[in-house]
C-alpha positions as CSV (number, residue, x, y, z in Angstrom):
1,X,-18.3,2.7,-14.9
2,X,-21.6,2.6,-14.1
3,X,-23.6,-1.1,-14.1
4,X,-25.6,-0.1,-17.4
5,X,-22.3,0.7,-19.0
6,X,-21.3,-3.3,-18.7
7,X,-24.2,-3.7,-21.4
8,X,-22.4,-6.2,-23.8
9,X,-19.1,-5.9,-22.5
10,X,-16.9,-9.0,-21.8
11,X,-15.5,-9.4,-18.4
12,X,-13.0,-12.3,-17.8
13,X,-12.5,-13.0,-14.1
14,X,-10.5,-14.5,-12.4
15,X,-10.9,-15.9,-9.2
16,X,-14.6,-16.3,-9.8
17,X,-15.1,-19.1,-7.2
18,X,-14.2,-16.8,-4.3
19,X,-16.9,-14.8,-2.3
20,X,-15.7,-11.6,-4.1
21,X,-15.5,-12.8,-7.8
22,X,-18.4,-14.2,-7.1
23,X,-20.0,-11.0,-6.0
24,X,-18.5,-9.0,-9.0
25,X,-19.7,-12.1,-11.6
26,X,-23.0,-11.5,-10.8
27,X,-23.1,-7.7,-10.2
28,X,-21.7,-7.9,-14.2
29,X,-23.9,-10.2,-15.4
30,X,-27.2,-8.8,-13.8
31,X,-25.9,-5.9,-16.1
32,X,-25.5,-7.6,-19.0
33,X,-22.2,-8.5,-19.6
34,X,-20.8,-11.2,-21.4
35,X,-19.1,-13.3,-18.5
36,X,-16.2,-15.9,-18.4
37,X,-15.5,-17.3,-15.2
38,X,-11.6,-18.4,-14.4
39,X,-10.1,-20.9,-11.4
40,X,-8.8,-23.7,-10.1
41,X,-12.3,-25.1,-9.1
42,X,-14.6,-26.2,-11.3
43,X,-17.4,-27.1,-9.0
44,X,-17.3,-23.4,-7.7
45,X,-17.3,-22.1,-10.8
46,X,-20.0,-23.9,-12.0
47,X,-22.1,-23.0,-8.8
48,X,-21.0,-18.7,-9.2
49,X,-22.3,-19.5,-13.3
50,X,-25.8,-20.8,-11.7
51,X,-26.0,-17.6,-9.9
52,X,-26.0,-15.6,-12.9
53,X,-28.5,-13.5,-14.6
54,X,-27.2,-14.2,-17.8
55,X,-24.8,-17.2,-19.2
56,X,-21.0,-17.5,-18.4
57,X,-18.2,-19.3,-19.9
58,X,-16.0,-21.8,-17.4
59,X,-12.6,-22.3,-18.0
60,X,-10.4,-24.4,-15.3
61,X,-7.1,-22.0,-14.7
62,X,-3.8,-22.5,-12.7
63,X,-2.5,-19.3,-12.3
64,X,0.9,-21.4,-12.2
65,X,0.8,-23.2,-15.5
66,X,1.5,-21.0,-18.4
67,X,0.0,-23.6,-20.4
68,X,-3.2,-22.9,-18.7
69,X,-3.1,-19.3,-18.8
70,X,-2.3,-19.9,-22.9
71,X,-5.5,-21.9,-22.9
72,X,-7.4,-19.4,-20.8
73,X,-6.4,-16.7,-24.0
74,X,-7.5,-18.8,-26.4
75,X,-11.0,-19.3,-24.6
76,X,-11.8,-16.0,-24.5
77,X,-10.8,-14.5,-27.9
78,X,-11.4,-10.5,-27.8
79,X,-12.6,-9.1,-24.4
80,X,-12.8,-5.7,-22.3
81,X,-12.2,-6.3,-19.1
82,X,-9.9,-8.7,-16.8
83,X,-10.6,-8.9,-12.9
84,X,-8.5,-11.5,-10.9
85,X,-9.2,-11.4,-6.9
86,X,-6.3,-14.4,-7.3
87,X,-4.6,-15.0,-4.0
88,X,-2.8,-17.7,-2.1
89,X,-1.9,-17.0,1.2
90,X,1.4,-18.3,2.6
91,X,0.9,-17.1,6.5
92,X,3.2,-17.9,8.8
93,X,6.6,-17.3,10.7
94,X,9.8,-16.7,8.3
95,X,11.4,-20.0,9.6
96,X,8.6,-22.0,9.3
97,X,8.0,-21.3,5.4
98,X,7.8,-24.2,2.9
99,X,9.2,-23.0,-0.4
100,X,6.5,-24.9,-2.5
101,X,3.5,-22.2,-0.7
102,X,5.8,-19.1,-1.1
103,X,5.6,-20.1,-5.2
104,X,2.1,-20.6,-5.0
105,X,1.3,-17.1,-3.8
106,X,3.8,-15.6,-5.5
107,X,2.3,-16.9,-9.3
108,X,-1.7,-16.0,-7.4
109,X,-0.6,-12.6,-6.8
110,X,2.8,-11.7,-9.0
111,X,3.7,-14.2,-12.0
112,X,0.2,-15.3,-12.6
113,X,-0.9,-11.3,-13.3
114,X,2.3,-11.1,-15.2
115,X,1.6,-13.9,-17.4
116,X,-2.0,-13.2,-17.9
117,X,-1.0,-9.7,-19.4
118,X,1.6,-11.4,-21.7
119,X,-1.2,-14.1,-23.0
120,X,-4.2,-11.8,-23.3
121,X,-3.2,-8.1,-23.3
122,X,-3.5,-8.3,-27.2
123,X,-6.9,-9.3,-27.1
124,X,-8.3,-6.5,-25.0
125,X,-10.5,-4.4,-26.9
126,X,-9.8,-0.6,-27.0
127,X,-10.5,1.1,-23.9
128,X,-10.1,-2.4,-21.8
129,X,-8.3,-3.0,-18.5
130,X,-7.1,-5.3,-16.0
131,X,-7.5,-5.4,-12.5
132,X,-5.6,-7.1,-10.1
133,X,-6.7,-7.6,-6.2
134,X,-3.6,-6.2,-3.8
135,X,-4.1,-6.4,-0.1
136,X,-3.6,-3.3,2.7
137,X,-1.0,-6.5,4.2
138,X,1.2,-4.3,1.8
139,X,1.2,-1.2,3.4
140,X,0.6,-2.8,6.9
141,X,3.2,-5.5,7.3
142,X,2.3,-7.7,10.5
143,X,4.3,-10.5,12.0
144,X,3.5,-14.4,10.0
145,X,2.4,-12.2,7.3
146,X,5.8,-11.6,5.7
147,X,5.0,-13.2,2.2
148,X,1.4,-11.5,2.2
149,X,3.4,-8.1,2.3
150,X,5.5,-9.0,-0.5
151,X,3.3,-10.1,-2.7
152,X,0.8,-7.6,-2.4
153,X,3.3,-5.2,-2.3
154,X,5.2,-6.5,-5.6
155,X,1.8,-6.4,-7.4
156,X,1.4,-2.7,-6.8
157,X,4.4,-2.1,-8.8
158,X,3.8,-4.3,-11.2
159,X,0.5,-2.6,-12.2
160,X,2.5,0.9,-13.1
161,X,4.8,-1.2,-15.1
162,X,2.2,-2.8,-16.5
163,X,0.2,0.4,-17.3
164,X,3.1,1.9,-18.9
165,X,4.4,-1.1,-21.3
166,X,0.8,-1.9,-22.3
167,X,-0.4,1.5,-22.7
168,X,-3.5,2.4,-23.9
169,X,-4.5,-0.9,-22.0
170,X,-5.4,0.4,-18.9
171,X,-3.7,-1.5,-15.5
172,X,-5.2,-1.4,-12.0
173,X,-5.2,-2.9,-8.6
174,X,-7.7,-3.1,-5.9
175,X,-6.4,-2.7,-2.2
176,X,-9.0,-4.4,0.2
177,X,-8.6,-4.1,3.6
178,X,-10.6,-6.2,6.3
179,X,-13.9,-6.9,4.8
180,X,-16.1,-9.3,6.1
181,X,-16.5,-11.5,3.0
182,X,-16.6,-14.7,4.1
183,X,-12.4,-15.0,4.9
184,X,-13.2,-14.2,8.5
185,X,-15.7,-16.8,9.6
186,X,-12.9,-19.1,10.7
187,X,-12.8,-17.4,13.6
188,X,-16.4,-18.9,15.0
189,X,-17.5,-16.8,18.2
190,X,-14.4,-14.9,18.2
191,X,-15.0,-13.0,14.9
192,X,-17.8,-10.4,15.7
193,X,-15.2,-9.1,18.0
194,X,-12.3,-8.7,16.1
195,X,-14.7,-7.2,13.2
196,X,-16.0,-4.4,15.8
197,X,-12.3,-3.9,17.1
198,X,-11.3,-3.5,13.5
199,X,-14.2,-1.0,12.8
200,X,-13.6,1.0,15.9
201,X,-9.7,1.4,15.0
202,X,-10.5,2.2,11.4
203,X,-10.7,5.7,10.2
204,X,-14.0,4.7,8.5
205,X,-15.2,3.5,11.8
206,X,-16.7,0.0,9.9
207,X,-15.0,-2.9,8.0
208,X,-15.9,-3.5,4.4
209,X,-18.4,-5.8,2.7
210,X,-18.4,-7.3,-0.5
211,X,-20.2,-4.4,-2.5
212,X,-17.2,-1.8,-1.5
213,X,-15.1,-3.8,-3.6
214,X,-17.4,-4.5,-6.0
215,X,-18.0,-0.1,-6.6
216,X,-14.2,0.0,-6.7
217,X,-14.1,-2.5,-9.5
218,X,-16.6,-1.1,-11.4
219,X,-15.1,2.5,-10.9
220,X,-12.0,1.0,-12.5
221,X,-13.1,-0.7,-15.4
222,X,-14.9,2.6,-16.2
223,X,-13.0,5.5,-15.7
224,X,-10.3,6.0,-18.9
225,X,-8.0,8.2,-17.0
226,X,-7.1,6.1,-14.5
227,X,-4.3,3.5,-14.7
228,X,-1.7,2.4,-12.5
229,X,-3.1,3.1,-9.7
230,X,-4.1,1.2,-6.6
231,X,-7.5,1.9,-5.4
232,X,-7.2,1.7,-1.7
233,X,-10.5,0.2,-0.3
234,X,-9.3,-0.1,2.8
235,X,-11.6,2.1,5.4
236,X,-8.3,4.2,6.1
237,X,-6.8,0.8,8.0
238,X,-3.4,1.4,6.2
239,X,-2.6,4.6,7.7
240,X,-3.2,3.6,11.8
């Protein structure tokens, strides 16, 4: 889908407050979609609908609460598109785990995009989607990333059972891989360094930015024979 073709169209995403829903919010609205903004903080949801071209709806969502996710539907009403960049990372060694952050990014990444499909996949408009952010943690387990894996992982299947059940809606998910977004900068001095070693592993030869994702969104929303399929936007950094 190309930015003109957003012209009218009603996006829903979720995870809006993050750098990347921010970056897909406004790449919509600038072409003239009809935006409502989803997440569990209102302040950065009001600051992402400030940045907008056009205006946004804001609605306060716990991926966790089904009652929230029920009052998400009703917000909305009839829509096109669903993006959720949802995550909540529970990094760390196995026997270190607390059970209470191993539920909270298993309903970001798993129940959460389960539940939104059972609230709002009757009010997608024909030829809609959703699309759901996976990680390349999936396909690339490391140590302390155990529950990353898995969720990610579990996500990518649920999208082809997704696709199939709510057929014609279509079902997707986006793969990042290390993109310099913002998630890195905890790293102070030390992250130029791990960015370069990244980009000089990568088949690619570069991490990603924000607008990779962004293209791979909008190729998904667009193209209507594609579904259940995970767009991996990765630089190649599964595969070495």
């Amino acid at each position: 889908m190309s930015k003109e073709n957003l012209d009218g169209r009603r996006l829903v995403v979720v995870g809006a407050g993050s750098n990347i829903g921010r970056a897909i919010a406004r790449t919509a609205s600038a072409a003239g979609a009809d935006l409502v903004l989803a997440g569990p903080d209102p302040a950065k949801l009001a600051d992402t609908a400030a940045g907008l071209a056009g205006p946004a709806l804001v609605q306060p969502l716990d991926l966790a609460d089904e009652a929230s996710i029920a009052a998400l539907a009703e917000r909305v009403g009839p829509f096109d598109h669903l993006v959720s960049t949802a995550a909540m990372p529970a990094n760390g060694p196995v026997a270190t785990l607390e059970l209470a952050a191993v539920q909270r990014a298993f309903a970001a990444k798993v129940i959460g995009p389960l539940l939104l499909a059972k609230h709002l996949a009757g009010q997608v408009n024909e030829g809609g989607s959703f699309t759901f952010f996976s990680g390349v943690a999936a396909w690339r387990p490391a140590p302390e990333r155990v529950v990353m894996a898995t969720t990610n992982g579990a996500l990518a299947f649920l999208v082809e059972a997704l696709a199939v059940e709510l057929a014609p809606v279509r079902v997707h998910a986006v793969s990042p891989g290390i993109v310099d977004s913002g998630a890195w900068d905890g790293l102070a001095e030390r992250k130029d360094a791990f960015l370069r070693g990244v980009a000089e592993r990568n088949p690619a030869r570069r991490v990603g930015g924000p607008d990779d994702l962004v293209q791979a969104v909008l190729y998904a929303l667009g193209n209507p024979f594609v579904t259940g399929t995970v767009l991996h936007v990765d630089g190649g950094h599964r595969l070495v």
